[in-house]
N, C-alpha and C positions, 0 to 999 in steps of 0.2 A: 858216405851216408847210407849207401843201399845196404852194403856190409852190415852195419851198425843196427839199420831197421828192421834184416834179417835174423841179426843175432837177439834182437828183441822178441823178437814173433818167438825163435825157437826155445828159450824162456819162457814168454808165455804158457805155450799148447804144452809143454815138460811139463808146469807148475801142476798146471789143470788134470793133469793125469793122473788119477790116485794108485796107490800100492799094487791093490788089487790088482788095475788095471795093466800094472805092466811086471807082476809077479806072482800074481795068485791065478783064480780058475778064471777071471775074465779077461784076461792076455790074449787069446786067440779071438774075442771079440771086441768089435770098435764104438761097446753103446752110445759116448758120447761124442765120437767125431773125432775129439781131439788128436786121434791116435794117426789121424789120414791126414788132417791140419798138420802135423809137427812131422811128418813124411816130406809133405809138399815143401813145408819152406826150410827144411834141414837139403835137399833137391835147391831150393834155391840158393842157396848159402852155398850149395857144392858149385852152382854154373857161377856165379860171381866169383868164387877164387877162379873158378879154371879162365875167365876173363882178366882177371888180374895176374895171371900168369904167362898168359898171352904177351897183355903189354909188357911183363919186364923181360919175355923172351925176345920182344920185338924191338926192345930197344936198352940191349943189355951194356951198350958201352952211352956213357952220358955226353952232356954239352959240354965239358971240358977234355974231351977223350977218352975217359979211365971207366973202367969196366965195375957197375954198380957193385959193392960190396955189402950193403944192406943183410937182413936177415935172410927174407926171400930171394934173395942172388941166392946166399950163401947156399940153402936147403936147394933150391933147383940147380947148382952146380953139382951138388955133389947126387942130385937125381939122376942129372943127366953124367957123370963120370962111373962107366961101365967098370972102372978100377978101384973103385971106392972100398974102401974097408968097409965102413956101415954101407948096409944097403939100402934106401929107401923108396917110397912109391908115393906117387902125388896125394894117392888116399890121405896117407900117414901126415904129408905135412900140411893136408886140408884142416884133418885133426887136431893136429898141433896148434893152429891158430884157432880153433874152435872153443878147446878145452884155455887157451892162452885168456881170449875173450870172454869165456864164462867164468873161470873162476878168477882170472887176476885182474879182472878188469871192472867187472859188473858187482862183483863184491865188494871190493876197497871202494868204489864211489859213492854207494849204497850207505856204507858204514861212516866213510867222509861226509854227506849229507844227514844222514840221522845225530850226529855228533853235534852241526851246524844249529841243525834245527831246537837240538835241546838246549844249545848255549842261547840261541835266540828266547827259548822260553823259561828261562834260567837265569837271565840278568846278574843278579849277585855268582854266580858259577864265572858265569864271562870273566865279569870284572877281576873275580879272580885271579881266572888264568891270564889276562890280560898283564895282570901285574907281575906278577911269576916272569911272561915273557920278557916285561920290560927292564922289569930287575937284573935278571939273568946277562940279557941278548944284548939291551941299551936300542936307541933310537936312531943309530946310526949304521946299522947293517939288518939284513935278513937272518931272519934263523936261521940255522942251519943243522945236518943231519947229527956234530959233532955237540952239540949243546942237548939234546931229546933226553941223557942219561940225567942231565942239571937243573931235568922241569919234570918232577914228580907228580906235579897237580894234575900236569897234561897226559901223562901215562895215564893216573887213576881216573880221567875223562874219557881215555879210550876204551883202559878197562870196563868201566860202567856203560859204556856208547856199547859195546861188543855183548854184555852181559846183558845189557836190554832189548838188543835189536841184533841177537847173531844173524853172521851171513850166511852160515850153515843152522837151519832152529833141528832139521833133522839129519840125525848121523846112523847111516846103512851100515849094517856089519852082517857077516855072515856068522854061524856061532860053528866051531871048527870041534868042536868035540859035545858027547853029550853032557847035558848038565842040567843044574836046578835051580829055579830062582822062585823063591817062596815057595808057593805049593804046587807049581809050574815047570816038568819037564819039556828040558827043550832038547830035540835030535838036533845031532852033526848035520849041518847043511842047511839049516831052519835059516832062512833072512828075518833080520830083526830092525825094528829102528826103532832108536835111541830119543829121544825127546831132549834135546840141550835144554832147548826155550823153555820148558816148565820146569825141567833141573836148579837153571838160574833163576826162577821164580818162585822159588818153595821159599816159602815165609815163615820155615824152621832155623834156615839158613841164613835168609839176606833179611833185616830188618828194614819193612816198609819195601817191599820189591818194583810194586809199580812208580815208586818214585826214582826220580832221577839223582842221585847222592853219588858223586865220586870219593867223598872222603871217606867213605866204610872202604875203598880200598888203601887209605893212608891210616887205618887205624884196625879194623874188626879181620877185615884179608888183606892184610899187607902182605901175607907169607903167598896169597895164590898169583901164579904167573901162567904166561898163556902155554904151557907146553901137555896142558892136562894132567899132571900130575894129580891135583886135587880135583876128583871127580864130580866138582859142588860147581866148578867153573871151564865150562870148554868150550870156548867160541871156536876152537880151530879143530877141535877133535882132541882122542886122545892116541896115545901107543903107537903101533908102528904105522898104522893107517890116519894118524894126526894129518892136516895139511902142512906137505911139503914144503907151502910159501909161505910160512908165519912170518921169518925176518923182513921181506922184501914184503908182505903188505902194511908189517907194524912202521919199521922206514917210512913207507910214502904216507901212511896215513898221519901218524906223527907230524911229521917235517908240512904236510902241506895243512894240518888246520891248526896249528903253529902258523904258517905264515896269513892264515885267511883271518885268522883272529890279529895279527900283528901288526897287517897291513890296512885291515878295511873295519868298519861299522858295518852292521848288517840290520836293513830295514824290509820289513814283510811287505809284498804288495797289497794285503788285505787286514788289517787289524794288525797288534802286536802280539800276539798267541799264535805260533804253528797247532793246527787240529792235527793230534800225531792218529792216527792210526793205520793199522795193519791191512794189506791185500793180499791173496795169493802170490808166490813169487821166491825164485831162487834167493834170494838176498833179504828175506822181510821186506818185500818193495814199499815205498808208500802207496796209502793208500788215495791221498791228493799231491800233487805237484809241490815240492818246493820252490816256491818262486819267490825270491827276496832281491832285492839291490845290494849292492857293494858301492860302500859310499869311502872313498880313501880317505884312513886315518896319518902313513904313513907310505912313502916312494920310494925304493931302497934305490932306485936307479935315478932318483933328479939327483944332480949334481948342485 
């Protein structure tokens, strides 16, 4: 829970930090704090792991005898193995779980929840996919990973969930040689960012953008898929700087609001309308709480 609090906070004081502030002339200045806030608790996030390394050093063989094999074994085994091919430093696999926690974690839930929230305020969308599920899967088992290619509806929901509320809305690039765009020289080395979120909201392109419509990707962009190829659609980025976890977030996102629509009813704790909007935040955070009930429609595990 501390972990998790900490990885919150340093989300936060990131979000709050503009361009400027950590690329342009006001980099060496800290005007609005946040730059010593996101020091402090990026420092506490470092003492929690080095405490959570302690305990797996302190108790590296378990209650059945056998020597934890975990992730974190595995990385402080091969820390501590002066013989090791790769070499690594506790920095590094502090890192690893930072970057693990920021983008594959805080993203896909982000994206899993705004998905939730538009089915809730989408009623005929749900029922839909609802059906789809049922058609497909039947009532007698969970979805599953190998069924996600046989529910198209549910792709062009994530698709549109992604194109409405990317987890990336801004994409950093470096520009590697010089060039022009419009009437606008840009030098080799110039940091540039890319705007996805208003790319997927031009209303040359997507018909009605603010609304929430999966079926303009069963009919208008059935041809766009997430690898950025068509530069009108990039939740994940594009080219060789794309995100490296497309498959492994499009998987879990799929497969689990598939089962969150297959198994339960979903009731808001205040009114039937989620108030969607936007906050500062790595992910589009909300800007209020999702908070709903899960009312089971389906038990894949009563016998």
């Amino acid at each position: 829970m501390k972990i998790r609090k900490s990885i919150g906070a340093i989300m936060e004081y990131t979000a709050k930090l503009s361009f400027t502030q950590v690329f342009g002339p006001l980099k060496k200045f800290d005007l609005s704090g946040n730059g010593k806030k996101l020091i402090s608790v990026t420092w506490e996030f470092d003492g929690l792991m080095e405490q959570l390394f302690k305990e797996y050093e302190d108790s590296r063989i378990n209650d059945s005898g056998q020597e934890e094999n975990d992730l974190i074994s595995i990385l402080l085994e091969t820390y501590r193995d002066t013989s090791a091919e790769l070499k690594i430093t506790r920095n590094q696999i502090k890192t690893f779980f930072l970057e693990i926690f920021l983008a594959g974690v805080d993203t896909t839930a982000a994206t899993i929840q705004w998905a939730i929230a538009e089915l809730i305020n989408n009623p005929k969308i749900l029922k839909k996919l609802r059906e789809e599920i049922d058609s497909e899967v039947g009532s007698s088992r969970l979805v599953k990973e190998a069924d996600i290619q046989n529910l198209p509806y549910l792709e062009a929901i994530v698709k549109e969930t992604l194109r409405k509320h990317p987890p990336g809305p801004l994409l950093r690039r470096e520009c590697n040689t010089d060039t022009k765009i419009n009437k606008y020289e840009i030098e080799t080395g110039t940091k540039i960012l890319v705007n996805a979120y208003a790319i997927m909201q031009d209303p040359n392109i997507y018909n009605e953008p603010d609304k929430f419509i999966p079926e303009r990707f069963l009919v208008d962009h059935q041809e766009m898929d997430f690898y950025g190829q068509d530069l009108h659609f990039l939740p994940f980025g594009s080219g060789r700087r794309a995100c490296i976890g497309i498959s492994h977030a499009l998987i879990v996102t799929n497969v689990t609001i598939a089962s969150l629509i297959q198994c339960f009813d979903w009731k808001l704790k205040d009114g039937d309308k989620y108030d969607i909007k936007l906050t500062t935040g790595y992910s589009g955070a909300m800007a209020l709480p999702l908070v709903c009930y899960p009312i089971t429609r389906f038990d894949p595990f009563k016998e």
